[in-house]
MIKELO-455180 format. One record per residue (C-alpha): x, z, y. Coordinates in steps of 0.25 Angstrom, whole numbers, plus 5000, padded with zeros to 4 digits. Layout:
<nodes>
XZY;...
</nodes>
This chain:
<nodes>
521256455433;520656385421;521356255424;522656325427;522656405413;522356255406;523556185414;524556305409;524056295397;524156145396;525656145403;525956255392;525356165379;526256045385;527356125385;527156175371;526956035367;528155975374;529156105368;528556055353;528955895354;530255945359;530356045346;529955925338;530855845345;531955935344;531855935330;531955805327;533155785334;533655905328;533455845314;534255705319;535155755324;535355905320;535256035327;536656035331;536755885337;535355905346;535455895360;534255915369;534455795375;534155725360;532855815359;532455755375;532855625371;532055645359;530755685366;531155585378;531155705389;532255765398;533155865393;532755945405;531255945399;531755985384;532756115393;531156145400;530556175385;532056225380;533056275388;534156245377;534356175366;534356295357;533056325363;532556185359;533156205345;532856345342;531256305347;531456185336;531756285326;530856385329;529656295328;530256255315;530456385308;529256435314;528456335305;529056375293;528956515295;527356505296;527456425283;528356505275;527156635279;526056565277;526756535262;527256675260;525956735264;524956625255;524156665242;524756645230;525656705220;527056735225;527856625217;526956505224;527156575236;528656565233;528556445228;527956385242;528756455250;529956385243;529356245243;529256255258;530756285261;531156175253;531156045262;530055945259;531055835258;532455805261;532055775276;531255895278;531355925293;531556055292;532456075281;533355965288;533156055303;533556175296;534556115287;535256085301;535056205307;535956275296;537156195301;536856205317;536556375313;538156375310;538256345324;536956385333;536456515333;535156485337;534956395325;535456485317;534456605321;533356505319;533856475305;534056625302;532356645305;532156525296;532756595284;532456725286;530956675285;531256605275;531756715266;530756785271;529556725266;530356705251;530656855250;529056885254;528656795245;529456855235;529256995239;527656975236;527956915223;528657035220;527657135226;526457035217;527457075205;527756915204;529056935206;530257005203;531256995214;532157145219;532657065231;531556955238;532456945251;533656905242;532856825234;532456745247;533756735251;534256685240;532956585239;533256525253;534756525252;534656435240;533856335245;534356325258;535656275249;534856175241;533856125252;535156085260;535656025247;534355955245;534255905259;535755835261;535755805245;534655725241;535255675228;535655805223;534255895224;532855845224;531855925232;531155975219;532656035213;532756095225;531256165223;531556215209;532856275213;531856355222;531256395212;532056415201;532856525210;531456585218;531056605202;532156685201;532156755211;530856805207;530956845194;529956725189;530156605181;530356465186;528956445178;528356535189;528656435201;527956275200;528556185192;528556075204;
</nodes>
């Protein structure tokens, strides 16, 4: 009974590890060739296996694609909690929480997936839906964060959802302009626009945030 529990368990980890190489694979080729241009049969050639094997793990290609995503967004979103719950005053709280949305540099993976994604979520529902859980956690943690700084007596805010909406919305606009402009904005322009206007938002001075 022992060795029969071991071998289901062992087919069950391969599984699990083959499904993941084929999320990392599906990335990849997402990122070459875009979410809407992506054919299973890329992501098999990719991985150097049969479509039929890719349809076993994934019975579609949005299957395939939503998983990507999924894997991705829930990474962030353990992030963004773990940074909305640490110790600290509510201004470095703020203050990391907005470092980590803006892309660490113009070829930041995630940034350029999602970037993508925008476009393919005119078009594709189940992008779209995905996108949609992405932001809402997103503006989530900001108007947590915010809302403890207002209950701490840190901040003066009448609206913390509006806030965060407006937080995102903006640099949503300027991480796409510094992504497919690279002479017009420098990553560390872009970060004091973040927080020039999370400073505001907050009824604090600009002082308040770091100055790098």
């Amino acid at each position: 009974m022992q060795g029969a529990e071991r071998t289901r368990g062992s087919r069950a980890d391969q599984a699990d590890q083959r499904r993941a190489e084929l999320l990392e694979a599906a990335r990849r080729v997402v990122l070459e060739r875009g979410i809407s241009s992506t054919r299973v049969a890329d992501i098999a050639k990719a991985t150097n296996v049969s479509g039929g094997l890719i349809h076993y793990h994934f019975a579609t290609k949005d299957d395939l694609i939503t998983a990507m995503l999924r894997a991705t967004i829930d990474g962030e979103v353990e992030k963004l909690k773990e940074l909305v719950q640490s110790e600290g005053a509510a201004v470095e709280r703020l203050d990391q929480v907005l470092r980590f949305y803006i892309p660490r540099s113009r070829t930041d993976q995630s940034w350029l997936l999602w970037i993508d994604a925008f476009a393919a979520g005119l078009r594709e529902e189940v992008v779209r839906v995905n996108l949609q859980e992405l932001e809402t956690a997103w503006i989530g943690a900001v108007e947590q964060v915010i809302q403890a700084g207002v209950d701490s007596g840190e901040f003066t805010c009448d609206d913390p959802h509006g806030a965060a909406e407006r937080l995102d919305g903006m640099l949503d606009g300027l991480i796409i302009r510094y992504t497919l402009h690279p002479s017009v904005l420098s990553q560390g322009r872009l970060l004091e626009h973040a927080r020039i206007a999370a400073a505001r938002e907050v009824g604090l001075p600009r002082t308040a945030f770091p100055a790098a």
